[in-house]
KOLTI-369804 format. One record per residue: residue number from 1; residue in one letter; x, y, z of N, C-alpha, C in turn. Coordinates in pm, whole numbers, always signed. Example, Ala and Ser with C-alpha at 12.3 -4.5 7.8 and 13.67 -1.06 7.14 Angstrom:
residues 2
NODE    nr   rest     n.px     n.py     n.pz    ca.px    ca.py    ca.pz     c.px     c.py     c.pz
NODE     1      A    +1319     -569     +780    +1230     -450     +780    +1320     -330     +780
NODE     2      S    +1285     -225     +708    +1367     -106     +714    +1290       +3     +787
***
This chain:
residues 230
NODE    nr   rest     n.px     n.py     n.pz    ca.px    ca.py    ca.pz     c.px     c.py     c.pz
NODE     1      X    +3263    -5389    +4065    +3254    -5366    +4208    +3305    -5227    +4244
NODE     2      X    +3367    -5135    +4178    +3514    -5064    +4256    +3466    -4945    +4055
NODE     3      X    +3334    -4986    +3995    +3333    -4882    +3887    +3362    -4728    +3949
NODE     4      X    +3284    -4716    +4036    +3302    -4560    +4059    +3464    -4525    +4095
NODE     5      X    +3571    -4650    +4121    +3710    -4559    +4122    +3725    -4554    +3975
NODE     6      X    +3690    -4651    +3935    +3739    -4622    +3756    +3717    -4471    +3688
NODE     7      X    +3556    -4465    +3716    +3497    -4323    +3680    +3581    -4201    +3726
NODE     8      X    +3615    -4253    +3889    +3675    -4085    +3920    +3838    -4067    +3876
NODE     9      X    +3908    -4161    +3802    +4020    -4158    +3819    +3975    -4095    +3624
NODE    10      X    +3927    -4179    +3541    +3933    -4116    +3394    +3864    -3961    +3437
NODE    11      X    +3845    -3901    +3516    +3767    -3744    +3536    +3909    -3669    +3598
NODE    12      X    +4055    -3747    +3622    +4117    -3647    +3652    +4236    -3709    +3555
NODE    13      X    +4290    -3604    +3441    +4376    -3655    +3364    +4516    -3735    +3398
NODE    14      X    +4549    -3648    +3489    +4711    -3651    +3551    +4671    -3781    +3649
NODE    15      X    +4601    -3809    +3665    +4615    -3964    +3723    +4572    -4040    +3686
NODE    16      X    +4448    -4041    +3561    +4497    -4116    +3423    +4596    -4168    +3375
NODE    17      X    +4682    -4039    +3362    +4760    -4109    +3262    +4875    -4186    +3328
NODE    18      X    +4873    -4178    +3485    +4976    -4212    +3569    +4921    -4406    +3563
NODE    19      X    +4808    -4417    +3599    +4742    -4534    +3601    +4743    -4591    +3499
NODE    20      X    +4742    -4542    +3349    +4757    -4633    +3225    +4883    -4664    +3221
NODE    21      X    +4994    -4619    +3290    +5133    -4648    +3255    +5146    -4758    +3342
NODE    22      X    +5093    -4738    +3465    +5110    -4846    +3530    +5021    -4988    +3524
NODE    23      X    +4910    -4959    +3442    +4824    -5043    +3417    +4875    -5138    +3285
NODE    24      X    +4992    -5088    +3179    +5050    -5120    +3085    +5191    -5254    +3120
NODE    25      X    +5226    -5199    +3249    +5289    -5319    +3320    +5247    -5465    +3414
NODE    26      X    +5135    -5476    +3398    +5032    -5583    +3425    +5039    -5691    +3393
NODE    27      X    +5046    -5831    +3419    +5037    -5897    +3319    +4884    -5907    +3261
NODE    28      X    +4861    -6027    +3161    +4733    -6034    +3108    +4603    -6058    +3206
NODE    29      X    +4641    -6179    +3327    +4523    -6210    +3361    +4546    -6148    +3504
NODE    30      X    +4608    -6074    +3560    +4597    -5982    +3643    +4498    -5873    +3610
NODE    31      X    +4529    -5805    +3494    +4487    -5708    +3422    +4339    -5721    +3415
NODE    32      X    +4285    -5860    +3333    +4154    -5905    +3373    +4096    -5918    +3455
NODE    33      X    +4144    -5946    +3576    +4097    -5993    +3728    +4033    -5799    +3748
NODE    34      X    +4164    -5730    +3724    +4084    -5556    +3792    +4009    -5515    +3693
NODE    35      X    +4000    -5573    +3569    +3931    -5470    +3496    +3760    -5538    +3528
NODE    36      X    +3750    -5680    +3516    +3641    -5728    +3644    +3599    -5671    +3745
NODE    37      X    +3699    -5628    +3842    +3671    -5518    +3966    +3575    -5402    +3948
NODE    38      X    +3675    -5344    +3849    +3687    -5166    +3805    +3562    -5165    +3679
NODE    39      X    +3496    -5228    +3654    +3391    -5214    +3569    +3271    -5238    +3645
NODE    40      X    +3128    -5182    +3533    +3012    -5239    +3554    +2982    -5370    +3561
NODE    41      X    +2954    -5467    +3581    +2871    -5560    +3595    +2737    -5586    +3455
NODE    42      X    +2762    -5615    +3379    +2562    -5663    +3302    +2566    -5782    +3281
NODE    43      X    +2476    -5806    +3301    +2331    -5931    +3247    +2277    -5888    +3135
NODE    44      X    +2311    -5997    +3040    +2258    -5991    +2901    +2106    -6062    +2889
NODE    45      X    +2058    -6026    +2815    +1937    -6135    +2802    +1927    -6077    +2677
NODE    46      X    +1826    -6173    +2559    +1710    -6207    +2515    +1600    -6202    +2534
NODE    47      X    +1494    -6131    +2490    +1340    -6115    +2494    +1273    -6147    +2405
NODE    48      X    +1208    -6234    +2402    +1077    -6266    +2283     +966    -6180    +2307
NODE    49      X     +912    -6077    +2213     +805    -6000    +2208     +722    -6081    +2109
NODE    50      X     +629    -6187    +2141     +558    -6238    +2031     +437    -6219    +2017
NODE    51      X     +398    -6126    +1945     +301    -6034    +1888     +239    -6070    +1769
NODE    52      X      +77    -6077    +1810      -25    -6172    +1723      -80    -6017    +1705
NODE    53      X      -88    -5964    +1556     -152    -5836    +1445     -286    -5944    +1378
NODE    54      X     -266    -6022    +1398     -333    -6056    +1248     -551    -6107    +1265
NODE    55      X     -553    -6064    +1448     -667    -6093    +1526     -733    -5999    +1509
NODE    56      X     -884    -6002    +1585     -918    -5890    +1620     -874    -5810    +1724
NODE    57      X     -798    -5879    +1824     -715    -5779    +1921     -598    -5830    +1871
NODE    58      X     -465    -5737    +1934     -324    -5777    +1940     -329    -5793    +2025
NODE    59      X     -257    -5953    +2056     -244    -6011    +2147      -55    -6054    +2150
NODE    60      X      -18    -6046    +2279     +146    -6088    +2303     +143    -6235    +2392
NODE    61      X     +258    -6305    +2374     +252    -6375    +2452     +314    -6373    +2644
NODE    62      X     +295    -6405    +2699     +323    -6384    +2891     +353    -6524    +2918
NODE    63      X     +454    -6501    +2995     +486    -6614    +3096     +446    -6621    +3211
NODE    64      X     +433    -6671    +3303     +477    -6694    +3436     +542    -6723    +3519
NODE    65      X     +660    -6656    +3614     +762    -6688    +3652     +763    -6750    +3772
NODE    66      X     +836    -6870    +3837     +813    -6944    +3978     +891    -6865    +4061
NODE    67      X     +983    -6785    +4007    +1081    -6767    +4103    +1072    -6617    +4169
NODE    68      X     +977    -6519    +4123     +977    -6385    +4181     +817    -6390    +4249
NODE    69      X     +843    -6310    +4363     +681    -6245    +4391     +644    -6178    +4390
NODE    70      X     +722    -6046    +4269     +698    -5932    +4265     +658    -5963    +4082
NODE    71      X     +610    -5867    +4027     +684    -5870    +3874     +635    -5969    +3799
NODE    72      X     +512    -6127    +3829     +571    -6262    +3805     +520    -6292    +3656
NODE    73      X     +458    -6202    +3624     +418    -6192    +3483     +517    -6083    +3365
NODE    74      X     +572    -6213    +3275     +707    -6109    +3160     +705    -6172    +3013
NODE    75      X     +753    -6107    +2963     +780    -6198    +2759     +894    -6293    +2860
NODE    76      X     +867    -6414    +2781     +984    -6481    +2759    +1110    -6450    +2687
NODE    77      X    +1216    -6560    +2748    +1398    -6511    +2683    +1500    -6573    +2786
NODE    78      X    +1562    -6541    +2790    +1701    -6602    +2843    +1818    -6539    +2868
NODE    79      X    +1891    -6566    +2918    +2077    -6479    +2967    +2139    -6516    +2869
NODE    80      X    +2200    -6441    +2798    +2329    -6494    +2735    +2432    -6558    +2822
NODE    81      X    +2482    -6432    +2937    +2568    -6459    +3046    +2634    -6612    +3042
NODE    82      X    +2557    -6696    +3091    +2653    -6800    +3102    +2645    -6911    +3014
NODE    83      X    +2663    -6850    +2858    +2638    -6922    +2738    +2767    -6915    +2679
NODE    84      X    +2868    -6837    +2696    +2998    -6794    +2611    +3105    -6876    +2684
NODE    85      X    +3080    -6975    +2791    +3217    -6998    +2826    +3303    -6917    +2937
NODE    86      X    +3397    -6971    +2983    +3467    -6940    +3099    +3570    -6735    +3004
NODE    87      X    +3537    -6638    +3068    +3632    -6573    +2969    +3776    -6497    +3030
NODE    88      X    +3780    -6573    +3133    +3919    -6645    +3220    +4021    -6670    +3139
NODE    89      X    +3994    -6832    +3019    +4041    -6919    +2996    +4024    -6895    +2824
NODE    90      X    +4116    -6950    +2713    +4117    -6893    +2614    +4071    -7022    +2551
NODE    91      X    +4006    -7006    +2417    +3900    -7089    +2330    +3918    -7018    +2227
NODE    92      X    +3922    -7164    +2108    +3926    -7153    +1964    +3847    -7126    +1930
NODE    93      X    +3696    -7152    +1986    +3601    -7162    +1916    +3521    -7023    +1899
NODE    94      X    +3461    -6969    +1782    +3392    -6801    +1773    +3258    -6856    +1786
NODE    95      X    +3214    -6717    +1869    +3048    -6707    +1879    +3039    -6723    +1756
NODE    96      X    +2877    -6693    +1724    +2841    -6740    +1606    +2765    -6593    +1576
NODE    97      X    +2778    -6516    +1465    +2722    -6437    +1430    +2619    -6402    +1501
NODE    98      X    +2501    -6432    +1494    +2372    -6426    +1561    +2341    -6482    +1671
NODE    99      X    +2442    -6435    +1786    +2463    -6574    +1924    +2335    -6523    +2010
NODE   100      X    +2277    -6356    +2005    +2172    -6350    +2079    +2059    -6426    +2043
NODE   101      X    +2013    -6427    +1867    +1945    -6496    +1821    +1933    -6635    +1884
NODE   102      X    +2023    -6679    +1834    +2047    -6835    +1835    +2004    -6857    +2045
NODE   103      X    +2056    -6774    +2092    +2015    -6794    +2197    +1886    -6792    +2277
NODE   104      X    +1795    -6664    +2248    +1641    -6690    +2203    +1568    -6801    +2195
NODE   105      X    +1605    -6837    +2048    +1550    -6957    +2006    +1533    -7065    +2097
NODE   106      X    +1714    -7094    +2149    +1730    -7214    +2226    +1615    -7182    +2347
NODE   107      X    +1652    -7069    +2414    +1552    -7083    +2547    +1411    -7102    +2535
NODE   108      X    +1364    -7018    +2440    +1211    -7039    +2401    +1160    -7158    +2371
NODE   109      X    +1231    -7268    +2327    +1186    -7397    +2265    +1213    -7469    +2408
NODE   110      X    +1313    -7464    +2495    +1379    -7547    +2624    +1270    -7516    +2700
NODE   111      X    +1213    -7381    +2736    +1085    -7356    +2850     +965    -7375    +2829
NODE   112      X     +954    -7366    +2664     +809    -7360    +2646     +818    -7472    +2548
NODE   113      X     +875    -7529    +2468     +867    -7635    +2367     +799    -7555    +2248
NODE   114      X     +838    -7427    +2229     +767    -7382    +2108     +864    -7291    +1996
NODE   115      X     +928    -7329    +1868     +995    -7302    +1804     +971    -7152    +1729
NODE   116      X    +1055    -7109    +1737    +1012    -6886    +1694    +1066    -6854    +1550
NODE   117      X    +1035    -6768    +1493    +1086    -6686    +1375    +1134    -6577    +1414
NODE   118      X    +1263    -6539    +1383    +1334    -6333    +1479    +1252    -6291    +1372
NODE   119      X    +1187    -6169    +1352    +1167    -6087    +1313    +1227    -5994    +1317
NODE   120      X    +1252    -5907    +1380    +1311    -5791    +1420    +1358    -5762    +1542
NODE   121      X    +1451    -5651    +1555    +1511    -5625    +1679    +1460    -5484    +1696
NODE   122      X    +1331    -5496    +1822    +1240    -5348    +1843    +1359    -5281    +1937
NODE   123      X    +1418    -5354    +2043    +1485    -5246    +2148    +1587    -5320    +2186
NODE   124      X    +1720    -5221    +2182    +1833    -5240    +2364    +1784    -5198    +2417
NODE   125      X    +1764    -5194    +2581    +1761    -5127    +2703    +1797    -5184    +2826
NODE   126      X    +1900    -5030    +2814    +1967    -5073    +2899    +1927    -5032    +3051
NODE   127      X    +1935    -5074    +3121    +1834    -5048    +3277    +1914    -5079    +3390
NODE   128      X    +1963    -4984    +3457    +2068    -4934    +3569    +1967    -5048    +3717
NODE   129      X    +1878    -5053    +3737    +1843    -5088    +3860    +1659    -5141    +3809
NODE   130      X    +1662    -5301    +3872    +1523    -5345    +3858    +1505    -5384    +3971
NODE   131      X    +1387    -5307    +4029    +1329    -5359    +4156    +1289    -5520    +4187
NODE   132      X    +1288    -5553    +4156    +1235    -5723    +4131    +1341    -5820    +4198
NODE   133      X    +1458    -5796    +4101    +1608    -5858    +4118    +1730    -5696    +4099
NODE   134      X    +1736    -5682    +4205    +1857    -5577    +4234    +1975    -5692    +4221
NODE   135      X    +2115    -5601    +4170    +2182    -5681    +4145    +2275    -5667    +4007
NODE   136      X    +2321    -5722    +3878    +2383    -5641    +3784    +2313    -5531    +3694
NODE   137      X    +2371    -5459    +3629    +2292    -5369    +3531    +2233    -5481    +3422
NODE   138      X    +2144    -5477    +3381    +2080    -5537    +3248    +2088    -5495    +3132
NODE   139      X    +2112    -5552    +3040    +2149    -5513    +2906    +2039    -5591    +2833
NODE   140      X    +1884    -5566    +2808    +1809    -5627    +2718    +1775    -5606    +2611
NODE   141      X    +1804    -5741    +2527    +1767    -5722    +2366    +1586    -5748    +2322
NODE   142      X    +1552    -5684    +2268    +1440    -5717    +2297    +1354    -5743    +2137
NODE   143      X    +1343    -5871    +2132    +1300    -5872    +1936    +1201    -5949    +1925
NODE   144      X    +1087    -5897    +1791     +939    -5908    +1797    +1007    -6046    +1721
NODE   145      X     +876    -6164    +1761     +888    -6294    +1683     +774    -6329    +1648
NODE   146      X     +784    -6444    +1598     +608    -6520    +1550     +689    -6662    +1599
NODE   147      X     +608    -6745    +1634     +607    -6849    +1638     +598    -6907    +1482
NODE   148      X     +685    -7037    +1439     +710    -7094    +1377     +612    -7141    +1288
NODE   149      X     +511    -7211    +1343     +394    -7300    +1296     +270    -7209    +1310
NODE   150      X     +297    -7068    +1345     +171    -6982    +1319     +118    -6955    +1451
NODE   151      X      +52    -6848    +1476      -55    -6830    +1608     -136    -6899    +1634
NODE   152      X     -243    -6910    +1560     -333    -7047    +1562     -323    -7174    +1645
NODE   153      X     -152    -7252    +1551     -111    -7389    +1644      -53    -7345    +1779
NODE   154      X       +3    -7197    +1803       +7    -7172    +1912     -131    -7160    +2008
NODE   155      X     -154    -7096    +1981     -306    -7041    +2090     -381    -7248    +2146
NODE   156      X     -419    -7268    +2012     -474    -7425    +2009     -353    -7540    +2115
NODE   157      X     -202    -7532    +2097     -132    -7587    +2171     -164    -7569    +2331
NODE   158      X     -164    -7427    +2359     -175    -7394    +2480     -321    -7422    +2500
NODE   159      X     -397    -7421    +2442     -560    -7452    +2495     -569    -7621    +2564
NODE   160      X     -509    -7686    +2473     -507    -7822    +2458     -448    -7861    +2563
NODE   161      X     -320    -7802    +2601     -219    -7886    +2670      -69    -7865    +2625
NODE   162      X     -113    -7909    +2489      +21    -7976    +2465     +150    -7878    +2403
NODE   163      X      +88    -7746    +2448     +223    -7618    +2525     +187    -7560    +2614
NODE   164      X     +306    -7647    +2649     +269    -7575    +2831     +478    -7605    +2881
NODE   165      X     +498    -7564    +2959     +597    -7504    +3082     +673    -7626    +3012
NODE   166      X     +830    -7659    +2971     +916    -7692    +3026     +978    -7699    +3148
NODE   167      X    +1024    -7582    +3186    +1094    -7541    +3281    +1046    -7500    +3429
NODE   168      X    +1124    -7557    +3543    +1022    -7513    +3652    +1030    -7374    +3669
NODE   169      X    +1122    -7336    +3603    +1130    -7180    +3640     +993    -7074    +3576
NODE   170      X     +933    -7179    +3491     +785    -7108    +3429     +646    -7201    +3517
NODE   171      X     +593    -7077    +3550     +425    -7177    +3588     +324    -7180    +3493
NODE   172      X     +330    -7087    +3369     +216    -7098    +3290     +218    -6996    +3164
NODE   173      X     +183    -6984    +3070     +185    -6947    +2990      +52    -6891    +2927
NODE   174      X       +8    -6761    +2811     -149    -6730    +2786      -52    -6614    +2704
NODE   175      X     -187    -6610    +2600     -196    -6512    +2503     -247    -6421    +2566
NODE   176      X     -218    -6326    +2584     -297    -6168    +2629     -313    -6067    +2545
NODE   177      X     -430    -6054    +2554     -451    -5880    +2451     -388    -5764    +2481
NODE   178      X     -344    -5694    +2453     -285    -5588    +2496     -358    -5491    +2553
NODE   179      X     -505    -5495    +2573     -572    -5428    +2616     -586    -5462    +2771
NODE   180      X     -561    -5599    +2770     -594    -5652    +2864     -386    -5693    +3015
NODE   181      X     -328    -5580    +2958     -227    -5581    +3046     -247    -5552    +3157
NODE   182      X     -317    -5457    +3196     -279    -5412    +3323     -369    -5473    +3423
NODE   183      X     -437    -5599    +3404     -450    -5690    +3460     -309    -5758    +3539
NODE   184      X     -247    -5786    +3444     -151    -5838    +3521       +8    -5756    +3614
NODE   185      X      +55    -5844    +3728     +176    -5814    +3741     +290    -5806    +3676
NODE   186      X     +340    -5730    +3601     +413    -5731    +3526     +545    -5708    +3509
NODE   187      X     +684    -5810    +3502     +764    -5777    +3527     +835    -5608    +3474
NODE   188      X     +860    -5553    +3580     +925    -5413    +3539    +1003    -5340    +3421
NODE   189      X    +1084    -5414    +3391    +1160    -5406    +3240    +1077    -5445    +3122
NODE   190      X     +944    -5559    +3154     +897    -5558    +3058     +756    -5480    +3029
NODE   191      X     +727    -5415    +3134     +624    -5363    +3178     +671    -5232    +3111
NODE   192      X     +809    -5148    +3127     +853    -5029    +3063     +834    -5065    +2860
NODE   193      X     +893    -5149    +2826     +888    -5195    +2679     +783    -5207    +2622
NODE   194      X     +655    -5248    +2694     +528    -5312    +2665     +430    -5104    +2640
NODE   195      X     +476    -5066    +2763     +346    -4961    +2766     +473    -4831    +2739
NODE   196      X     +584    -4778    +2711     +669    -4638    +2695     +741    -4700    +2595
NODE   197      X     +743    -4786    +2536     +833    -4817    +2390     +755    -4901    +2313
NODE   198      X     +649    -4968    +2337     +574    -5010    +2231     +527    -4933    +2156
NODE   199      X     +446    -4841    +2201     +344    -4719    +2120     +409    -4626    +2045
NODE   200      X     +555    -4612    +2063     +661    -4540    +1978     +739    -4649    +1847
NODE   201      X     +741    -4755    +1914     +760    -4851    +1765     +679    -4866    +1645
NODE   202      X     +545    -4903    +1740     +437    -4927    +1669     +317    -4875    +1717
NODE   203      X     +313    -4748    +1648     +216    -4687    +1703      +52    -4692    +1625
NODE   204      X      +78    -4777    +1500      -68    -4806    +1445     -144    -4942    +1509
NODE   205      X      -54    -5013    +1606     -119    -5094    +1680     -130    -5128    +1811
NODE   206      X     -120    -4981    +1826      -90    -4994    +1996     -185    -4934    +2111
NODE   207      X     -322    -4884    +1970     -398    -4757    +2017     -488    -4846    +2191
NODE   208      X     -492    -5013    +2180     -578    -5044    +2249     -454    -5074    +2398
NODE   209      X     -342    -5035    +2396     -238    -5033    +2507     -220    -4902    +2554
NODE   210      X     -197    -4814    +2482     -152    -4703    +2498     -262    -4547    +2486
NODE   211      X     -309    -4482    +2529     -406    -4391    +2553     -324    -4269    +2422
NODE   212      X     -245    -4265    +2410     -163    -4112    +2373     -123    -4216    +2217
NODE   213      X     -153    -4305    +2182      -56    -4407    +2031      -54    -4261    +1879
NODE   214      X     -199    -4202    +1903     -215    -4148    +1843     -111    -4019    +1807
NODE   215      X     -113    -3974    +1899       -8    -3885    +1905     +168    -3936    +1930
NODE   216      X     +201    -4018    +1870     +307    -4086    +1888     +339    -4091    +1710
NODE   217      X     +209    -4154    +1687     +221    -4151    +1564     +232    -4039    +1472
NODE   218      X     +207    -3881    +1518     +188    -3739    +1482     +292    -3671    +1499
NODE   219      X     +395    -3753    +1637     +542    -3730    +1654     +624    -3757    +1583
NODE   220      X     +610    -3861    +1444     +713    -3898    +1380     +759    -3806    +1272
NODE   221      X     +620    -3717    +1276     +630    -3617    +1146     +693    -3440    +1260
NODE   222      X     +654    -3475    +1322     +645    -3365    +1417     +678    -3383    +1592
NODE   223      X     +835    -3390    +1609     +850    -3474    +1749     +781    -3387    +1858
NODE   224      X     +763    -3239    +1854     +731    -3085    +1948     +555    -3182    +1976
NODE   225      X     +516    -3227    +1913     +354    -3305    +1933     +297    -3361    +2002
NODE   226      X     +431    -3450    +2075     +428    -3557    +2191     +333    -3526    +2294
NODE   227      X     +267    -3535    +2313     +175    -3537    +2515     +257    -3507    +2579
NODE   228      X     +266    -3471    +2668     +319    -3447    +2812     +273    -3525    +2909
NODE   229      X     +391    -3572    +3007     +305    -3614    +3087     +245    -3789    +3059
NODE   230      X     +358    -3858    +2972     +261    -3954    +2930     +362    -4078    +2980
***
């Protein structure tokens, strides 16, 4: 709430160091209560980027969200945020190595009933302000998956029926080509990942998203190469 006194007070030494002395006489959960104050704010999440190579198009998977009317099309994922427990109050118990993972998983199977493989972790990004939901800074993890039982039983599940929405917070679910994005509304954070950080991850499959992939790919040998303007 109160970050920017934090900021201006570490920018002047001599009242730094006046404030750590006095900040050293605190007790513990006082101490916590301002450093709550005196900090940023983030929202953690999880992103499933689940990305079908193996078609004649690349296709990702999209949700549909009930709850925005801006944005209402995004990858699926979840908050960490209110997965760790009160951190008020002290607990024996340790995250678990892979708690973003593990957390993923859980949400993806709870909304959609469909079990994932992590593959990889394509991006952090971190994002100061989303038009959609103003409100904390976001901290998103963002990692490519496959579904468990293959694309196929995916695509066929969702044709059929029998994957579809858990959660009311989803209205619908569809494989989309990547060619075929800008059809949709697309949530903002994922809309930046999808079309200014996809084509730099993967730029041998991105040529039918991205107009410039080519030259992305010419940047890795040569960054001065990049487009302008893109």
């Amino acid at each position: 709430m109160f970050a920017w006194l934090a900021h201006f007070i570490e920018r002047q030494p001599f009242v730094h160091r006046i404030a750590l002395s006095i900040w050293r006489r605190f007790p513990p959960r006082l101490a916590g209560f301002l450093r709550g104050m005196l900090t940023t704010n983030w929202a953690v999440a999880a992103v499933a980027v689940i990305l079908d190579l193996g078609g004649t198009t690349h296709d990702v998977l999209l949700v549909e969200h009930s709850y925005r009317t801006k944005g209402i099309w995004g990858l699926p994922g979840g908050s960490l945020e209110s997965k760790l427990g009160d951190p008020r109050s002290p607990a024996q118990a340790e995250s678990d190595d892979n708690v973003l993972e593990s957390t993923l998983r859980r949400e993806i199977f709870e909304e959609l009933g469909v079990e994932i493989e992590i593959l990889d972790l394509l991006r952090l990004d971190a994002v100061p302000y989303v038009p959609e939901e103003p409100g904390p800074y976001r901290l998103d993890f963002y990692y490519r998956c496959a579904p468990t039982r293959g694309f196929d039983a995916l695509r066929d599940g969702i044709a059929s029926g029998k994957i579809r929405p858990r959660s009311p917070e989803i209205k619908s679910l569809r494989m989309v080509p990547l060619s075929s994005l800008h059809e949709y509304d697309l949530f903002s954070c994922d809309h930046r990942l999808l079309y200014n950080h996809l084509p730099k991850i993967l730029p041998d499959i991105c040529s039918e998203l991205h107009p410039h992939a080519a030259a992305f790919a010419a940047a890795a040998e040569n960054p001065t190469s990049l487009v302008k303007g893109q």
